[in-house]
N, C-alpha and C positions, 0 to 999 in steps of 0.2 A: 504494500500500500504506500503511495507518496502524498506527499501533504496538497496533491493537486486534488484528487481522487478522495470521492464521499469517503468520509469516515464518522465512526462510532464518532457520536458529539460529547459525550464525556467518559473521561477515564480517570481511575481513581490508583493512585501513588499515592502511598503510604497514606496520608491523614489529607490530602490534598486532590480536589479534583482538577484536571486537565484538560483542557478544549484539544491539543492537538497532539495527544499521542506518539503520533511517530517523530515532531519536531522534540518533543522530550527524549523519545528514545536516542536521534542521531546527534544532540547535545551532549547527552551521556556518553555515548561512544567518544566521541569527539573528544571531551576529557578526559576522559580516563586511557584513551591511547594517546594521547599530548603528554599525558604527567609520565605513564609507563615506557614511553621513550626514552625521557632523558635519563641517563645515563649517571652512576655516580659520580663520575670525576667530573661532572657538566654540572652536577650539582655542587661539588665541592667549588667550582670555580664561579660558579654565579655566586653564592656565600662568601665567599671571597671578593668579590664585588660589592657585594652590597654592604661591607666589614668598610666599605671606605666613606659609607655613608658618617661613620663615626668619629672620624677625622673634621669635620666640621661640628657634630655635637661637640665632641673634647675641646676644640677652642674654643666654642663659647662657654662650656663648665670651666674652663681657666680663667677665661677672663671676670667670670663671676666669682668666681674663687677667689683671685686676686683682688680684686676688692674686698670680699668678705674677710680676708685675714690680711689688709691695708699694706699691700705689696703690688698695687694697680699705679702703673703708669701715668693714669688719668688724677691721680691724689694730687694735694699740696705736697712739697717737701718736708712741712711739719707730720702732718699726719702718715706720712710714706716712711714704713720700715724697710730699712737700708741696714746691709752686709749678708754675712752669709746664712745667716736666721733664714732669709728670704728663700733659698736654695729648700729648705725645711719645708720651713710653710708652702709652701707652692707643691712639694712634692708628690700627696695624692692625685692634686690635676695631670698634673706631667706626668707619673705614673700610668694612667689611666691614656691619655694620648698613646704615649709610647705602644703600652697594651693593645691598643686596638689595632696599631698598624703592623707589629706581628704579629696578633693572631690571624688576620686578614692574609699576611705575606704565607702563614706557616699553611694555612688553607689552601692556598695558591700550591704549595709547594704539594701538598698532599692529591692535588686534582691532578698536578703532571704525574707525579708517581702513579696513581691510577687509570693515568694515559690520555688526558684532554694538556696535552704536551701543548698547545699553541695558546690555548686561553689559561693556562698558569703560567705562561710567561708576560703574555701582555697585561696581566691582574700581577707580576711580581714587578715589574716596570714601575707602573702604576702605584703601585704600594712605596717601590723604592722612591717615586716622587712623593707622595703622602709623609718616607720617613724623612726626608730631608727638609721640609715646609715643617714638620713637626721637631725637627733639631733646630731649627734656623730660630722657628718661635720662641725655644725653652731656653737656648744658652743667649738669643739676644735681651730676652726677659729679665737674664739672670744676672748678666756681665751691667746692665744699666743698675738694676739693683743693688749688687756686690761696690761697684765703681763707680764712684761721682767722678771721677776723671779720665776720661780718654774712653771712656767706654767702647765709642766706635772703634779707637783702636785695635780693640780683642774680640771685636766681632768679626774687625778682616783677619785675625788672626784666629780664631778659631772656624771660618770660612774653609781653611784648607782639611781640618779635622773633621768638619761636616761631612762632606765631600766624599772623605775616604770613609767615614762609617756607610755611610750609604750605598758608595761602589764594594766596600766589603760585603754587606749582606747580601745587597742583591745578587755579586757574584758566586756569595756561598750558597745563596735558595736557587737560582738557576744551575750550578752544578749539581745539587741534589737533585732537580729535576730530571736534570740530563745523565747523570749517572747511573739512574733508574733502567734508561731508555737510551739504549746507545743508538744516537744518529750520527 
């Protein structure tokens, strides 16, 4: 029967009646061979994508943070706790940043080992850009905090350590990936 052609005018699913029958039945197919498609490691890397969604929550729980324990940028000088307190106080936020962008990367790395080899690499890229926006925020945060003078100075000088933590992970979760999977 197709939904062109007379049909029974109601049908009853579960607790719910139904004018068109077969548009429910080929809805249901429909789903449920979409979800039973994807594949775990398709899952693990969509999860891993959507893990980056968290990288914009955590800056704004930092930035709210930072205010609530008066180590916000936006403060007077009076009110603005200054030295390495600040590195403390701030640490659940930053914590929490950090946290999401490996667990995202470590997802990533678990989706190529289960074989969606090309979307955990563009979601460990992606991630390695997330960890590096996420160091850039935490130690330029920290260096204006810690240092009423030359502050900028240590931010181009901790630029080059950024840099290489970021090129490290990423190329240690892309060789786990590939290691997995000799291409």
């Amino acid at each position: 029967m197709s939904l062109t052609e007379p049909h029974e005018p109601v049908f009853r699913k579960g607790h719910q009646f139904v004018l068109f029958p077969e548009a429910v039945r080929y809805v249901d197919h429909v789903v449920t061979a979409s979800f039973s498609s994807v594949s775990h490691a398709d899952r693990l890397a969509k999860w891993s994508l959507i893990a980056l969604a968290g990288v914009p929550i955590g800056i704004v729980f930092l930035t709210f943070w930072a205010v609530r324990v008066d180590t916000s940028p936006t403060l007077s000088d009076e009110e603005r706790i200054r030295g390495w307190e600040t590195v403390v106080l701030e640490l659940p936020a930053t914590l929490f940043l950090i946290g999401v962008v490996l667990v995202g990367m470590a997802l990533a790395v678990r989706a190529g080992r289960h074989g969606a080899i090309g979307a955990a690499q563009r979601a460990i890229w992606l991630h390695g850009v997330a960890l590096y926006m996420v160091l850039a925020i935490v130690t330029g945060g920290s260096t204006e905090n810690i240092m009423e003078t030359r502050s900028s100075t240590v931010k181009w000088l901790l630029f080059p350590a950024q840099v290489a933590v970021t090129a490290l992970v990423v190329f240690v979760a892309r060789k786990m990936v590939l290691s997995r999977h000799k291409i």
